[in-house]
Residue, then its C-alpha position, 0 to 999 in steps of 0.5 A: x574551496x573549488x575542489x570542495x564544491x566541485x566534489x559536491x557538484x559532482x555527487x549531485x550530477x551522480x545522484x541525478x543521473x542515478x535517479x535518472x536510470x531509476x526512472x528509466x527502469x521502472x517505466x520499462x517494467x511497469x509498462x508505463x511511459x511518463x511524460x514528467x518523470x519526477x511524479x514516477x520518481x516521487x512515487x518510489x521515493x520513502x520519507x526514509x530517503x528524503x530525511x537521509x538524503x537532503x536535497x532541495x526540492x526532493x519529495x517524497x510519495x506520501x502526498x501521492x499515496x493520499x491521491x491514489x488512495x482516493x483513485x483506487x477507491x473510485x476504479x476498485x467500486x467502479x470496476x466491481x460494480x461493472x463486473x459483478x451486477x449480481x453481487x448485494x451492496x454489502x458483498x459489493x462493499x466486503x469484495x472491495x474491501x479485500x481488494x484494496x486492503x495492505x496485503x492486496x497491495x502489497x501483494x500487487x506491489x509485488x508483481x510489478x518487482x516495485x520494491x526493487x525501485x523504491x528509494x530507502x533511507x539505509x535504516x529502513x533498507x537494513x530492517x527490510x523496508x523492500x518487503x514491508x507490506x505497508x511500505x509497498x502498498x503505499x508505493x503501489x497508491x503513489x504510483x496510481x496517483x503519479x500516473x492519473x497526474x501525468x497521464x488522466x483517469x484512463x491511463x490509470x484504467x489501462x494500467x489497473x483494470x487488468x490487475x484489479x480484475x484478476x485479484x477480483x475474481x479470486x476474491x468473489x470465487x472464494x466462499x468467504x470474502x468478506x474483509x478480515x475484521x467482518x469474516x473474524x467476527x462471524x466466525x467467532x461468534x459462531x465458534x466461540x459465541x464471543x463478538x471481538x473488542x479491538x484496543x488500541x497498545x501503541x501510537x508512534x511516529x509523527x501525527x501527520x504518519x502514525x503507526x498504530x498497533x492494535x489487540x483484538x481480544x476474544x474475551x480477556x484473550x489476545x487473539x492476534x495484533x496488527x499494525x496500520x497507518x490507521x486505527x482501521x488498518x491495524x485492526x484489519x491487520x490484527x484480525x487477518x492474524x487472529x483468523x490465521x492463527x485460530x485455524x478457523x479458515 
């Protein structure tokens, strides 16, 4: 009985000093310096990993994702309003929306090599959770929100503003920025005089993390099909794929 429980102490004394390395490694290339660790490691950490691996008190990022979500909105609006006096409401609001979307993200995500530190279950690591975009945009608003709790708002500003306003300038110096849903319908009305109808195929998962996948249609036609957390997402998605796939760009 002692062996058994000794076994067991020491697999949690492995996971906590692995963990521990984790945390270490990702503040070194995130430029980040955490004075409660455990909000870095609930960013990096996927629903996937907690189900598969259950320990008490382990949490994973989705709560956090929620938090940034709202931080990125506020520093994105403010950073674009700032830096940008000539642009109207609407060209305001569409360079936002390309600059916050999945793909922007994930694309952030990226840079900063989060995927490497991100904690999986081994299913979602055999399908290539690491690369998914949904999976590393919602990491990349975890850790926005870890870093507003442990360090305030400008922490946060000193960690995003460089990268918002690097993506940001590509964006407003491209000739068409709008978001993908709102660009796909302009050019479909002009090419084909048809307005895009967006329906929904398929809902899964539990309701409180959903996957939608959704059809945007030109007419009776599919024109491309995307996936999000939400309705929203899943249609910017569709359309992003529909714009490629229509060689209007």
């Amino acid at each position: 009985m002692r062996r058994h429980s000794g076994r067991k102490n020491g697999s949690m004394s492995t996971k906590s000093s692995d963990a521990a390395l984790l945390v270490q490694h990702a503040e070194q290339r995130l430029g980040v310096h955490f004075q409660e660790r455990s909000l870095l490691l609930e960013a990096l950490t996927h629903r996937s990993y907690v189900y598969e691996t259950p320990v008490s008190g382990e949490r994973y990022n989705e709560r956090l994702e929620f938090l940034g979500d709202a931080i990125l909105a506020f520093l994105s609006a403010e950073s674009l309003f700032r830096s940008y006096p000539v642009l109207s409401e609407g060209e305001l609001t569409d360079a936002r929306a390309a600059l916050v979307k999945t793909q922007t993200l994930a694309g952030f995500a990226r840079s900063l090599e989060l995927g490497t530190f991100l904690r999986l279950g081994k299913g979602e690591e055999r399908t290539g959770g690491r690369e998914r975009d949904p999976i590393l945009a919602a990491a990349f608003e975890a850790l926005l929100a870890a870093i507003y709790l442990d360090g305030g708002l400008e922490e946060v500003r000193r960690f995003l503003l460089p990268i918002l306003e690097a993506a940001a300038k590509r964006i407003v110096s491209q000739p068409h920025f709008k978001d993908d849903k709102s660009l796909f319908q302009e050019l479909a009305q002009a090419e084909v005089g048809l307005t895009p109808t967006y329906r929904v195929v398929k809902e899964e998962g539990p309701s409180h993390h959903r996957l939608f996948s959704v059809e945007v249609l030109l007419g009776e036609q599919v024109a491309g099909r995307g996936q999000g957390r939400n309705k929203q997402s899943a249609e910017q998605e569709a359309a992003r794929l529909a714009l490629e796939a229509s060689g209007w760009l």
